[in-house]
N, C-alpha and C positions, 0 to 999 in steps of 0.2 A: 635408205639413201634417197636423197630428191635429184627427181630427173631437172633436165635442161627447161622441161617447163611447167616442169612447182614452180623451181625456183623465178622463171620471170615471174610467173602468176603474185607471188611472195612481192617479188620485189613492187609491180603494182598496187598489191593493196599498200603494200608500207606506204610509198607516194601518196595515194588517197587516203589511209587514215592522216599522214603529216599535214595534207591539204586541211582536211578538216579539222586538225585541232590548231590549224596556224591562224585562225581565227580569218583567213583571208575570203572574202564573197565575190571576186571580180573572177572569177574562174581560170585564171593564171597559174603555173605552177613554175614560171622560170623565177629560180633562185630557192627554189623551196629547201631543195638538197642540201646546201650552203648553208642559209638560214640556220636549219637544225643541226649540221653537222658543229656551226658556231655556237649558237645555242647548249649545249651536251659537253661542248670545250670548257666554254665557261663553267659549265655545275661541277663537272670533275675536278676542275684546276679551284672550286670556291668551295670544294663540298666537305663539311665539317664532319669528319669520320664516325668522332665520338657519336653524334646525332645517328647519322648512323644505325652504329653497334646497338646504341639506348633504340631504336627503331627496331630492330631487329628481334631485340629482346623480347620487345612489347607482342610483336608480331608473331613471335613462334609462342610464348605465352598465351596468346588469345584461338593458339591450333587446337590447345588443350589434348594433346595428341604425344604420345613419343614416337610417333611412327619420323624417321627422320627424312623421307622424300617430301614427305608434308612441311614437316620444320623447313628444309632446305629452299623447298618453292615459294613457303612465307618470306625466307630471305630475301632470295632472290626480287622478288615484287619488288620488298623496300628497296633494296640497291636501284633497281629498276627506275622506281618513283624520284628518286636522290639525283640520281643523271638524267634521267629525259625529264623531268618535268612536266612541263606545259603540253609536252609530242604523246603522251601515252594516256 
């Protein structure tokens, strides 16, 4: 379980990795939140499943593993990479 402050600790870095993959150099973070949360809206609501699945496939394919916490985490990435994008 994460105490009351993992979790801010957590929620800081997320802000500072989103800072730095938002390509932004002025050292501003207002609106950052927004940006990504719109950003993630769109990939979900545009995201081609099939690509996907075909991602997926390739991805637990190349674990060469049947161990399935392995496969699972390979998925997981892809979904990952499919919604955040440009943030991860």
């Amino acid at each position: 379980m994460v105490n009351a402050w993992q979790l801010q600790q957590r929620r800081a870095d997320l802000i500072d990795q989103l800072y730095d993959r938002s390509g932004r150099t002025n050292g501003l973070y207002t609106g950052l939140w927004q940006e990504f949360a719109a950003d993630v809206a769109v990939n979900a609501r545009d995201t081609q499943y099939d690509d996907v699945i075909h991602d997926i496939a390739i991805a637990i394919g190349a674990t060469e593993t049947i161990d399935l916490a392995v496969e699972a985490a390979a998925a997981l990435e892809v979904i990952r990479l499919h919604l955040f994008g440009k943030w991860i």
